[in-house]
N, C-alpha and C positions, 0 to 999 in steps of 0.2 A: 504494500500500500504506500502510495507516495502522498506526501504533505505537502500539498503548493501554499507557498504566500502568496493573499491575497493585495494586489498593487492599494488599494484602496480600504479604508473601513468605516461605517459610519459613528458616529458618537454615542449610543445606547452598545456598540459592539465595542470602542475605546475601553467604554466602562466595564464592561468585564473580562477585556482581556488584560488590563493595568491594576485591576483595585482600585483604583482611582475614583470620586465619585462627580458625578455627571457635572457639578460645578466646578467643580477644579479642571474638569477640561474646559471648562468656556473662560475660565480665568487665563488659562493657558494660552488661548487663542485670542481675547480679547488684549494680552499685553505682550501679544506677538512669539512669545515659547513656542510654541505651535502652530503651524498654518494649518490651511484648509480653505478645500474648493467647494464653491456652489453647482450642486447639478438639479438646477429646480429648487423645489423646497427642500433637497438632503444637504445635508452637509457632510462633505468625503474627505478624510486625513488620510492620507499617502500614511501607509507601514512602516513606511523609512522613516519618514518625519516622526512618526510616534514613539520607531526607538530610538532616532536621533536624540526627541525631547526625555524620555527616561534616562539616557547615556547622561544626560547633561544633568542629571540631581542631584545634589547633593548626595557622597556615601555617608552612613549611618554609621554612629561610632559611639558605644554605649562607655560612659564612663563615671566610673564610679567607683 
């Protein structure tokens, strides 16, 4: 069975492939972190762009 990546994903599909919650991608997108194209009323994030923007976060570093 092969796994394609999908070039495109919409923002309800962001949210459950990230953990992410549906605000924090519009934040994302509203202060430019993230783009995204309009096709009609969807709104389409390029896969690349989505792990582009997770590459770019902050790593987590518990200390204590």
């Amino acid at each position: 069975m092969t796994i394609t990546t999908p070039l495109t994903i919409t923002i309800p599909e962001a949210v459950k492939l990230t953990g992410l919650s549906r605000s924090r991608i519009y934040e994302a997108l509203k202060s430019r972190e993230l783009v995204a194209k309009k096709a009609g009323r969807r709104t389409l994030i390029g896969f690349a762009d989505l792990e582009a923007f997770l590459a770019s976060l902050p790593t987590y570093s518990a200390e204590g």
